[in-house]
C-alpha positions in Angstrom: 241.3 74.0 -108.1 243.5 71.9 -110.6 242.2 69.4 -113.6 244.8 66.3 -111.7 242.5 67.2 -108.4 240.1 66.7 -110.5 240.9 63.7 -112.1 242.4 61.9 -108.5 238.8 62.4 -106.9 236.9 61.4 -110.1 239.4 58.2 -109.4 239.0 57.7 -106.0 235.1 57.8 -106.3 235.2 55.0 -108.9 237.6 53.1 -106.5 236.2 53.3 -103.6 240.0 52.8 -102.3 242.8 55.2 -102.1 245.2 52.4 -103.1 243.8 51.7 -106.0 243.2 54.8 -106.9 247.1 55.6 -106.5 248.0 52.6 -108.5 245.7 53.8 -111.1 247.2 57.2 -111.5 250.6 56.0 -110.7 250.9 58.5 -107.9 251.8 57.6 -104.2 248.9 57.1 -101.6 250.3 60.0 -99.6 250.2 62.5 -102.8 246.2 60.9 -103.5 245.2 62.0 -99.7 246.7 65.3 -100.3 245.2 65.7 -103.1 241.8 65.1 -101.7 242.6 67.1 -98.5 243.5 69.9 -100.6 240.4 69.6 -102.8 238.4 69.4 -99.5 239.5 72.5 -98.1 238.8 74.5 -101.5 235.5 73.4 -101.1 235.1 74.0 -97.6 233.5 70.4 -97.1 234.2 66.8 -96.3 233.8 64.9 -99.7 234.7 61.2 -98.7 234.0 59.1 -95.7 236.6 56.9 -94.4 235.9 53.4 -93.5 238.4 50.2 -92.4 237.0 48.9 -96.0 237.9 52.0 -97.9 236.4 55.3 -98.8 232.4 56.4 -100.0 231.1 59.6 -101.4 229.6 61.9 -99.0 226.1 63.5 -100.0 227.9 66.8 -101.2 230.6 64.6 -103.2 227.7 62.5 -105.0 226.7 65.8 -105.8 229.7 67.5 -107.1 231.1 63.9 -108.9 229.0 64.5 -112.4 230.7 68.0 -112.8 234.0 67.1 -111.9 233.2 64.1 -114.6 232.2 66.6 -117.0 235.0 69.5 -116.5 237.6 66.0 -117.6 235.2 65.2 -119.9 235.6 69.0 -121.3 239.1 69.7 -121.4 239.6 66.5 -123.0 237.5 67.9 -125.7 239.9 70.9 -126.0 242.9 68.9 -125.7 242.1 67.1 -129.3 240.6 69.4 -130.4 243.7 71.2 -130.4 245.6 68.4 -131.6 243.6 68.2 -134.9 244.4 71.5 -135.8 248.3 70.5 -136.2 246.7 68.2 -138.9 248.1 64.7 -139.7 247.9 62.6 -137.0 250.8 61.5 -135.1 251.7 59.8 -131.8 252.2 56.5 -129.9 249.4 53.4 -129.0 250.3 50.3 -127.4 247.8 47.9 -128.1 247.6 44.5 -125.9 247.3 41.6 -128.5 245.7 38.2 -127.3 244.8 34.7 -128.9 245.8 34.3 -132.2 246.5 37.5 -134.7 244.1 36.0 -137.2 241.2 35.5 -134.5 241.7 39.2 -133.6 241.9 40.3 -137.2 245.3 42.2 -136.8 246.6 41.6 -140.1 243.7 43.9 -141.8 243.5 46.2 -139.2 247.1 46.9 -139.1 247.2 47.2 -142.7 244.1 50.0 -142.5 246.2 52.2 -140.0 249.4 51.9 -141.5 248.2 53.4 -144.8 245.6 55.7 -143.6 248.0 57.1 -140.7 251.2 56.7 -141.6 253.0 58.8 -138.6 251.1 56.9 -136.3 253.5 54.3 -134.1 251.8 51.2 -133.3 253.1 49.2 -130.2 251.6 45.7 -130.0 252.4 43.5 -127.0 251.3 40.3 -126.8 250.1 38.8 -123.1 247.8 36.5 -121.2 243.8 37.7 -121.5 243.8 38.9 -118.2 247.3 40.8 -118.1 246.3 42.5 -121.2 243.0 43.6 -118.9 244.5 44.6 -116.4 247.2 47.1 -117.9 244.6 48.6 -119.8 242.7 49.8 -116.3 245.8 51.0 -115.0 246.4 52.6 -118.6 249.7 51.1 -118.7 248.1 50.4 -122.7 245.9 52.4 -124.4 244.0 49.7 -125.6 243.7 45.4 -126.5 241.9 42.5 -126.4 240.0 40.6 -124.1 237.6 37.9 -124.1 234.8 37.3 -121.0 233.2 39.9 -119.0 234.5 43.4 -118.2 234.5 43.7 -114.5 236.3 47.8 -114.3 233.9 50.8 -114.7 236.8 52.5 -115.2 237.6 50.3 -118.5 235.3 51.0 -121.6 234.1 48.1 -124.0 233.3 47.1 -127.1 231.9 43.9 -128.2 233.9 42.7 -131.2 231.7 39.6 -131.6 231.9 35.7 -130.1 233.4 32.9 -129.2 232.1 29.5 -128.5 234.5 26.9 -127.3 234.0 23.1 -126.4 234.6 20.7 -124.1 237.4 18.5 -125.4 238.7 14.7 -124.0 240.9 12.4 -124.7 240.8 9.5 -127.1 239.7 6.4 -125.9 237.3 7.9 -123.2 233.9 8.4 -125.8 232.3 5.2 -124.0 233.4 6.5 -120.2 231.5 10.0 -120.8 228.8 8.5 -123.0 227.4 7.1 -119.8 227.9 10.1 -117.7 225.3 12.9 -117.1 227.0 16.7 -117.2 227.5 17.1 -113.6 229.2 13.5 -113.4 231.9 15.0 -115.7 233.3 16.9 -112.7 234.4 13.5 -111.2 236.8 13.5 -114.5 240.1 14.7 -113.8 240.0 18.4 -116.3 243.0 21.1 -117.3 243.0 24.0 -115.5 244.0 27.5 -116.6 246.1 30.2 -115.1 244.2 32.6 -113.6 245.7 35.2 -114.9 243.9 34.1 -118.3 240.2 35.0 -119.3 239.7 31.3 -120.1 239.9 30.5 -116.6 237.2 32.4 -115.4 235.3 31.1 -118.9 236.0 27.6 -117.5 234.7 28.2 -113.6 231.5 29.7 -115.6 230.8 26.9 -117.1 231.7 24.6 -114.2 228.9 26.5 -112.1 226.1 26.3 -115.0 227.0 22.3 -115.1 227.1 22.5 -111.1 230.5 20.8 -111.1 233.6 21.3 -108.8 236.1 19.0 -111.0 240.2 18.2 -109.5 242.5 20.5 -111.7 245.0 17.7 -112.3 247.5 20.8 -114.1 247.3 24.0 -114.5 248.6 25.8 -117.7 248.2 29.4 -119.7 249.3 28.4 -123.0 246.0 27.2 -125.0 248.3 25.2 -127.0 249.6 23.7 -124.3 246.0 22.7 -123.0 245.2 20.7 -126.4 248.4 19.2 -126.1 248.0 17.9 -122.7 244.5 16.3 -123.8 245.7 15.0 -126.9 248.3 13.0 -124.3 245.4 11.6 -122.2 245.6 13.7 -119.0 241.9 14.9 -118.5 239.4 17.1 -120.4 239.6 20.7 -121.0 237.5 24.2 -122.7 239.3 25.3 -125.5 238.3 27.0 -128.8 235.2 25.4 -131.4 237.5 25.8 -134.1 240.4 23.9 -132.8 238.6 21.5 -131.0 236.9 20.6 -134.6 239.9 20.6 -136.4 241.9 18.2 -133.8 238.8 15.9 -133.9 238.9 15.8 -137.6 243.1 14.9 -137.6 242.1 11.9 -134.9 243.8 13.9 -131.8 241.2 14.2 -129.2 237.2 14.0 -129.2 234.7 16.6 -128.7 232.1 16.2 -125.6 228.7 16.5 -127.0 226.4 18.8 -126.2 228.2 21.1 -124.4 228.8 24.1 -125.8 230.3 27.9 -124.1 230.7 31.3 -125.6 232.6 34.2 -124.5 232.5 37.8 -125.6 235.5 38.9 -127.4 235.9 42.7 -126.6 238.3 45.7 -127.2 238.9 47.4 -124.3 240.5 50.9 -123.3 240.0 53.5 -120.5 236.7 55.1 -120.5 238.9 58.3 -119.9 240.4 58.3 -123.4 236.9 58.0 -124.8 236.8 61.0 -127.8 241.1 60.9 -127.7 241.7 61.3 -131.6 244.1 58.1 -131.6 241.8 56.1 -129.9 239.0 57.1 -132.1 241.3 56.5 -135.1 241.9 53.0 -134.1 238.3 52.6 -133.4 237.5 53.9 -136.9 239.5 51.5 -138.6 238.7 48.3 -136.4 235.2 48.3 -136.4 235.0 48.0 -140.1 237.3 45.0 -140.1 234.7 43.1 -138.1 232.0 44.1 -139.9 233.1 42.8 -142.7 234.1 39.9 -141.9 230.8 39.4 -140.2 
């Protein structure tokens, strides 16, 4: 029995799909069911059922799941444990950047690592919300940002602190919405967002607390973009409390009272790499950042 046979059914369980699973640990589907078959016949039992839909734990894989979790869990453990003994740390983490770098706090935080681990190579790519997501579960980064609700068990979290945006509209259309109720707002034409960004599915919440099903008249994934497009009169929009302040204050657009959302903004990484000695350095040094500024 091998730790990767290991790790591919601990995988596979999570998924519930031996697709997924493969895309997760960048293996082919053929060398996942082999895996499993061969782990199978070690064991001398069935541990999955197969479905049209996918794959479920049989009653002896539920069983055996929590020790195969905690024999990863273990030679983790020794894995850094046995890189602290070599002493300074060292090595690579690419870190998914979203928003703004002041929102996230990256100039600090940067600027914490950098002088307490100075062999340490930071990688920061910037992307859309939900691209940054995304790579993370497929642990394509090590870590980022992300703002709205987790949706991977196999992506750990934590809560940074929040967000509240506003409902934004044009000049010139104060008296139009004055005399609407909430839900009538979804009769407005609005700016959608690329669903590939965190803001969209922010947006569709809020559209089913205000029971409202409003005609995208665009669709964009640049938030600047968005207050730009309201600014020029084409339809109301979610964006950030802070800027929709500020661009109410310069004359640009107007705030829709009352209406108020906020979002979670998280750091996210595979639960896998929970205890990993770089992810708990960068842990170390962010947290404080927040705090502080909190």
């Amino acid at each position: 029995m091998e730790i990767y046979q290991l790790r591919t059914f601990v995988t596979v369980a999570q998924q519930g799909h031996l697709t997924q699973a493969a895309e997760l640990l960048h293996l082919s589907q053929p060398a996942v069911t082999a895996q499993i078959k061969a782990l199978e016949e070690e064991v001398a039992m069935p541990l999955f059922e197969r479905s049209a839909g996918g794959v479920s734990l049989t009653v002896a894989g539920q069983e055996l799941l929590p020790q195969a979790q905690a024999i990863l869990a273990a030679s983790r453990e020794l894995l850094n444990h046995a890189k602290s003994l070599k002493g300074q740390l060292t090595g690579k983490a690419n870190i998914g950047i979203t928003l703004t770098p002041d929102t996230l706090r990256i100039g600090p935080w940067v600027a914490r690592l950098t002088e307490r681990y100075p062999l340490l190579d930071l990688r920061l790519h910037h992307g859309v919300t939900g691209d940054v997501l995304n790579l993370v579960r497929k642990k394509e980064l090590d870590c980022g940002f992300y703002l709205g609700k987790n949706p991977y068990v196999n992506v750990a979290t934590r809560v940074l602190g929040s967000v509240p945006f506003r409902v934004v509209m044009p000049n010139g259309w104060q008296d139009r919405v004055a005399q609407m109720s909430p839900k009538a707002l979804g009769k407005l034409p609005w700016i959608g967002l690329s669903q590939f960004s965190s803001l969209s599915k922010i947006s569709s919440e809020l559209w089913r607390e205000l029971n409202i099903s409003p005609r995208k008249v665009t669709e964009c994934d640049h938030l600047s973009a968005v207050e730009a497009l309201v600014c020029a009169g084409i339809g109301l929009a979610l964006i950030r409390e802070d800027h929709a302040l500020a661009a109410e204050a310069e004359g640009r657009l107007l705030v829709v009272p009352d209406i108020r959302k906020e979002a979670d903004l998280l750091f996210v990484y595979p639960a896998e790499r929970e205890g990993d000695l770089i992810l708990e350095a960068l842990l170390a040094e962010l947290m404080p950042v927040w705090e502080t500024a909190a």
